[in-house]
Residue frames as qw, qx, qy, qz and C-alpha x, y, z in Angstrom:
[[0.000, 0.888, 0.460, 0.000, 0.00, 0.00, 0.00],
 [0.321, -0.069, 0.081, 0.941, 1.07, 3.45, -0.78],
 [0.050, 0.899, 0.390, -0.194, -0.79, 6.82, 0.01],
 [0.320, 0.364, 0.284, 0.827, 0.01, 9.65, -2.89],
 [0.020, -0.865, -0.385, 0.321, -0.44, 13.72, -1.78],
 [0.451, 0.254, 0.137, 0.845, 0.54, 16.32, -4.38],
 [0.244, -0.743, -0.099, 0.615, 1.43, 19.88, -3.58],
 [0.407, -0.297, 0.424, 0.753, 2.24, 22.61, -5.93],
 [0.241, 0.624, 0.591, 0.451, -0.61, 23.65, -8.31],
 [0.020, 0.683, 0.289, -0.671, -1.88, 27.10, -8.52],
 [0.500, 0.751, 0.431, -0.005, -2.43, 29.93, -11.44],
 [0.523, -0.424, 0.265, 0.690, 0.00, 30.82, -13.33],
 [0.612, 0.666, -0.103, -0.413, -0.14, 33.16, -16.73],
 [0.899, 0.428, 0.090, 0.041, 1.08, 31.34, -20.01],
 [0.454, 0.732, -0.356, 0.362, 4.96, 30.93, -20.18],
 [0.593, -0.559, 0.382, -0.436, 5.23, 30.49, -16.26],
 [0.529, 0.206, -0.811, 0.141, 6.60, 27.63, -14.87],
 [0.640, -0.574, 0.236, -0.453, 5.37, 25.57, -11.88],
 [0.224, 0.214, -0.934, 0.178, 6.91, 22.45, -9.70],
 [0.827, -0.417, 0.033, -0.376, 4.45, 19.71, -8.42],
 [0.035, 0.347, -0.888, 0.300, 5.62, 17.54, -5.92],
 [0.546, -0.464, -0.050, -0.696, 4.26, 14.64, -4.70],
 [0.074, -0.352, 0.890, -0.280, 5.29, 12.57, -1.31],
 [0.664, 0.257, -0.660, -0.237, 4.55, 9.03, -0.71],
 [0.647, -0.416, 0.543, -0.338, 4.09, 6.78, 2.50],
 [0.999, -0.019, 0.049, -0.015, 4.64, 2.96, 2.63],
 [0.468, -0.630, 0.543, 0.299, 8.27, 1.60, 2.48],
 [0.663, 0.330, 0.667, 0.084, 7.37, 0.36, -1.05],
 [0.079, 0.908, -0.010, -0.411, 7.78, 3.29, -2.64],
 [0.090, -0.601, 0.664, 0.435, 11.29, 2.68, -4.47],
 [0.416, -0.072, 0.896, 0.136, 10.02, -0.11, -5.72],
 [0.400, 0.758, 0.467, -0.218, 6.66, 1.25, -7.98],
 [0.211, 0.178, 0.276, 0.921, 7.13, 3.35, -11.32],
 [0.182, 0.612, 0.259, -0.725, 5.35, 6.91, -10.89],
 [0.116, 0.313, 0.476, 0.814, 3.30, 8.91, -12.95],
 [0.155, 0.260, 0.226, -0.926, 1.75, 12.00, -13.31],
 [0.007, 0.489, 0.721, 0.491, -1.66, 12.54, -15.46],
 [0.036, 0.232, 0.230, -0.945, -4.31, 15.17, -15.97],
 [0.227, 0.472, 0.847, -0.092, -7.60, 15.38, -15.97],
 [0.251, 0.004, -0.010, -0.968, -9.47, 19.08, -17.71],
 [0.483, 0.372, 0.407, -0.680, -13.39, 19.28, -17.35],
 [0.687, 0.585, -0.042, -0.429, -15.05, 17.19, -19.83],
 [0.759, 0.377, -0.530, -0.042, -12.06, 14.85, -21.06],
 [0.912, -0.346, -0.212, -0.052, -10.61, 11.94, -20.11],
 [0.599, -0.686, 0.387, 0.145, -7.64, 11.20, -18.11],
 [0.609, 0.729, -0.297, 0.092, -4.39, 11.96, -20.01],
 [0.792, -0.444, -0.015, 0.419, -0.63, 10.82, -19.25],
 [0.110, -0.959, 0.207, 0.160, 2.09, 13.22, -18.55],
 [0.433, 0.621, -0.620, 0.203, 4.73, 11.16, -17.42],
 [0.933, -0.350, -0.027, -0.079, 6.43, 8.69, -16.16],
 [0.172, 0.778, -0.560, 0.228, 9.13, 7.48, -14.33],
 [0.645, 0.119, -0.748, 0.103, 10.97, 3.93, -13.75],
 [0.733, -0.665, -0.089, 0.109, 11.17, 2.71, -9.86],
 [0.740, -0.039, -0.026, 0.671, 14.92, 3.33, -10.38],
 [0.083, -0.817, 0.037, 0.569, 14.61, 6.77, -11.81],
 [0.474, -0.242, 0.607, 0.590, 16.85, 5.31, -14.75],
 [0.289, 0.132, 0.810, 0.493, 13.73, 5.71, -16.86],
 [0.276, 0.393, 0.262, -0.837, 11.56, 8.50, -18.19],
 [0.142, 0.521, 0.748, 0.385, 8.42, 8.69, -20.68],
 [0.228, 0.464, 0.326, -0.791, 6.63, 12.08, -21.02],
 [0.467, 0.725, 0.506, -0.007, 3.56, 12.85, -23.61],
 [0.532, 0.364, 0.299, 0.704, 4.34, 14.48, -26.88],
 [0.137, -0.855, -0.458, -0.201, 2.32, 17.00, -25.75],
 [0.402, -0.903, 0.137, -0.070, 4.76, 18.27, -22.77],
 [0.834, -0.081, 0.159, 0.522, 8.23, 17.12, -24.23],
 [0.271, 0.574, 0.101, 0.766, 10.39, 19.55, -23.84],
 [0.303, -0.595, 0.249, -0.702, 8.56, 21.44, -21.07],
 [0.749, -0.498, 0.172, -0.401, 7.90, 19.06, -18.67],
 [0.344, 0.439, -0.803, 0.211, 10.47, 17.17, -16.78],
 [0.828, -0.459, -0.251, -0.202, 9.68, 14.04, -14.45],
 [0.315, 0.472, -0.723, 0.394, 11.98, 13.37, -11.58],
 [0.783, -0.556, -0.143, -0.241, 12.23, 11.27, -8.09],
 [0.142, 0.554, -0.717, 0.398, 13.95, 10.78, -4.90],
 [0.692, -0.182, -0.695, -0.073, 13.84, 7.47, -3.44],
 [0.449, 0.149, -0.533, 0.701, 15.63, 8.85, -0.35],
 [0.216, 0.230, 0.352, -0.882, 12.81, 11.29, 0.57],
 [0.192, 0.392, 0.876, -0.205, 9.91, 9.09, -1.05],
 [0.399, 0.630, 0.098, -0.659, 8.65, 12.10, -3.77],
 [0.460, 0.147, 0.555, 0.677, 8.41, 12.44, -7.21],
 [0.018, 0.656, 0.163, -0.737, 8.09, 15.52, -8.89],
 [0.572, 0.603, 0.480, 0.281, 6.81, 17.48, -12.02],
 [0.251, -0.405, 0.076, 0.876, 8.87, 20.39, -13.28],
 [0.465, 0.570, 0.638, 0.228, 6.68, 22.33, -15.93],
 [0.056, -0.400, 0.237, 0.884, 8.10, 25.35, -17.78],
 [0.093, 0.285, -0.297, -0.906, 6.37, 27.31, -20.61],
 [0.250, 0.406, 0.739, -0.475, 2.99, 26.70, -19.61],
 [0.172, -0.112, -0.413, -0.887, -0.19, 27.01, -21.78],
 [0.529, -0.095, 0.250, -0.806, -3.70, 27.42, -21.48],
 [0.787, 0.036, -0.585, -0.194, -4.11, 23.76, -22.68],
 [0.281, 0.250, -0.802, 0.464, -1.97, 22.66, -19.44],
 [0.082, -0.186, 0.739, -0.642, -4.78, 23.21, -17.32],
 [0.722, -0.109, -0.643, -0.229, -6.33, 20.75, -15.30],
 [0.661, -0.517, 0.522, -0.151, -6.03, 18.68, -11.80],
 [0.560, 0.520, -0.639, -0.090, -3.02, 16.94, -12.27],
 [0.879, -0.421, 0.145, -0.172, -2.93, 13.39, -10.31],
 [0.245, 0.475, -0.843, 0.062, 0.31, 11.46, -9.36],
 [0.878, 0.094, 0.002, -0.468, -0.13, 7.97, -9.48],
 [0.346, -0.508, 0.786, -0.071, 1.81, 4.49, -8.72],
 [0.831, 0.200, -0.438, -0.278, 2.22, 1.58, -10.87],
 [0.441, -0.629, 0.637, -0.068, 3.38, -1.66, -8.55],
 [0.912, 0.327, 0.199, -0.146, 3.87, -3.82, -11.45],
 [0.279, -0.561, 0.646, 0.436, 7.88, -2.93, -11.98],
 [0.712, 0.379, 0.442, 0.393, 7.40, -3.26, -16.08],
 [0.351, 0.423, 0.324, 0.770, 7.79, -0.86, -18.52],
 [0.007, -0.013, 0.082, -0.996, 6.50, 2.60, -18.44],
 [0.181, 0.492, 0.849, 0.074, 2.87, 2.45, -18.23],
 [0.035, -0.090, -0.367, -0.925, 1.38, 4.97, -20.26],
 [0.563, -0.397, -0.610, -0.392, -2.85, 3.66, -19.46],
 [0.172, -0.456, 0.570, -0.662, -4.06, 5.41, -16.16],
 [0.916, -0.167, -0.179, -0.318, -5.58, 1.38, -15.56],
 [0.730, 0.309, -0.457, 0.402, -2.01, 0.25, -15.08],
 [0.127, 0.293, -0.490, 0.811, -1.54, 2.42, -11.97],
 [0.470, -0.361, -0.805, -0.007, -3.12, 0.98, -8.98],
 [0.408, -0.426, -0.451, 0.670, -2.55, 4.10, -6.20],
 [0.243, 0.621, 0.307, 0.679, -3.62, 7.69, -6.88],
 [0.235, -0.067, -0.483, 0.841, -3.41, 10.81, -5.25],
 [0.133, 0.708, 0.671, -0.174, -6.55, 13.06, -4.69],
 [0.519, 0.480, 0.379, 0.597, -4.82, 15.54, -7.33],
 [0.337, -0.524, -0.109, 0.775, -3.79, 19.04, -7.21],
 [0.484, 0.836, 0.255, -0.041, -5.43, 22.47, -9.83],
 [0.651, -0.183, 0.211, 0.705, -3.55, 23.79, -12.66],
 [0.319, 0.868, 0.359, -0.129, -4.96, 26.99, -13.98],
 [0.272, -0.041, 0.322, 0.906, -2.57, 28.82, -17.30],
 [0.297, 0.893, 0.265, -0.212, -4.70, 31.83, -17.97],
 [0.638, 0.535, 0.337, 0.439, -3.73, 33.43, -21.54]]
């Protein structure tokens, strides 16, 4: 079991840059690949990104390659989203989410078994 809280949304104008974080309980932790995803009003749940249990391995959506960077520390049980040069498309509630299935990247927010309770991004134009 693993409980997911992200931190770090808020409103930013277009170009802006924000950092979510989000920390992790259970001692299992190192052992899960992360990911982020986002939800806007009306569509479905997209993926951001992802990141191996090691760290060794990223995936992000065409969408936010380039501007968005996954990262994690095993040491302090987070994993984070770095997102630079923000648009009004970006926003949403963005959920971080735990796959404990140590394969590949999952990309399909079925694959990911933990979720936080997800944090707002508003890019006004």
């Amino acid at each position: 079991q693993v409980q997911l809280v992200e931190a770090g949304g808020g409103l930013v104008q277009a170009g802006g840059s924000l950092r979510l974080s989000c920390a992790a309980s259970g001692r299992t932790f190192n052992k899960y690949n992360m990911g982020w995803f986002r939800q806007a009003p009306g569509d479905e749940r997209e993926f951001v990104a992802g990141i191996s249990w090691s760290g060794g391995f990223t995936s992000h959506a065409d969408s936010v390659k380039g501007r968005f960077t996954i990262s994690r520390d095993n040491a302090k049980n987070t994993v984070s989203l770095r997102m630079n040069t923000l648009k009004p498309e970006d926003t949403a509630v963005y959920y971080c989410a735990a796959d404990p299935r140590n394969l590949n990247i999952a990309t399909r927010s079925r694959d990911y078994d933990y979720w936080g309770q997800g944090t707002q991004v508003t890019v006004s134009s």
